[in-house]
C-alpha positions in Angstrom: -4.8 2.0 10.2 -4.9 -2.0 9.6 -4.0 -3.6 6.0 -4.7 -7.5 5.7 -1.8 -9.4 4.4 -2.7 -10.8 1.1 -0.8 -14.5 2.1 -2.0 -15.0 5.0 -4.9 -12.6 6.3 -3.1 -11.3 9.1 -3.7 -7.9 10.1 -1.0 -5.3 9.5 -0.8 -2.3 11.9 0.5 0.6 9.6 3.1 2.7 11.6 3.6 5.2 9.0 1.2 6.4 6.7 2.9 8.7 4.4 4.7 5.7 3.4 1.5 4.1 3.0 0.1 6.8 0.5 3.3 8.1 -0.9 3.7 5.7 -4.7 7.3 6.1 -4.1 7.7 4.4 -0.8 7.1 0.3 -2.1 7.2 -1.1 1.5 5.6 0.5 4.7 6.7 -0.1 8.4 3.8 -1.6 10.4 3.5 -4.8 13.0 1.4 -8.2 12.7 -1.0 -8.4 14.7 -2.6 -11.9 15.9 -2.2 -13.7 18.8 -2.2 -11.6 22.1 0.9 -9.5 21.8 1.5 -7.4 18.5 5.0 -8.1 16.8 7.7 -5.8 16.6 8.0 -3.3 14.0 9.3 -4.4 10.5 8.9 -3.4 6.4 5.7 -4.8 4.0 5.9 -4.5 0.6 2.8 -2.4 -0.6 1.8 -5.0 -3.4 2.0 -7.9 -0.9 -1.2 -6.0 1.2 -4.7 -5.2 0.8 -7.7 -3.5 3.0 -9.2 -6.0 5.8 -12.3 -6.2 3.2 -10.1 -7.8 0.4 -9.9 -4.4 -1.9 -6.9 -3.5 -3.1 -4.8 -0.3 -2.5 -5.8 2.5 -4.6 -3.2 3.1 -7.2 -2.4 6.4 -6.6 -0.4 5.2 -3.3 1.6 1.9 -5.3 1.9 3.6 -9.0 4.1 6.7 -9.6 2.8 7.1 -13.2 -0.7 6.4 -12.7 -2.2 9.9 -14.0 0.6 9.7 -17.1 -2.1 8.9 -19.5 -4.6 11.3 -18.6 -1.2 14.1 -18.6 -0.6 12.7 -22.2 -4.2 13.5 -23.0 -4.3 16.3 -21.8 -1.6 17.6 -23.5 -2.2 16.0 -26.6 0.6 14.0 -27.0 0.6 10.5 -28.9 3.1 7.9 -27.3 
């Protein structure tokens, strides 16, 4: 799977993807990819990448808490 990085556009070949989707992990191990050769291995912060089309990451794979309202509701709780 590629992710565009946000700075620059370059594309970001994601090596592990249960990193990618799991909202604890806030960086992923992939490789840059431009030029003719792709780069080596390293860590990109989650928040610092996007998909190639310019959308951002769904929230479920960057926030922990994103479902803690809906839980609150749920259960009828008041903050």
């Amino acid at each position: 799977m590629f992710l565009k990085r946000k700075q620059d556009g370059h594309l970001v070949e994601v090596l592990s993807l249960n990193d990618l989707v799991n909202p604890l992990h806030k960086e992923i191990i992939g490789r840059l990819h431009y030029g003719e050769e792709p780069g080596d291995p390293e860590k990109f912060t989650k928040a610092d990448l996007c998909f190639p089309s310019g959308e951002e990451l769904p929230r479920c794979w960057t926030d922990v808490h994103y479902r803690d309202e809906e839980l609150l509701k749920r259960l009828k709780i008041t903050p």
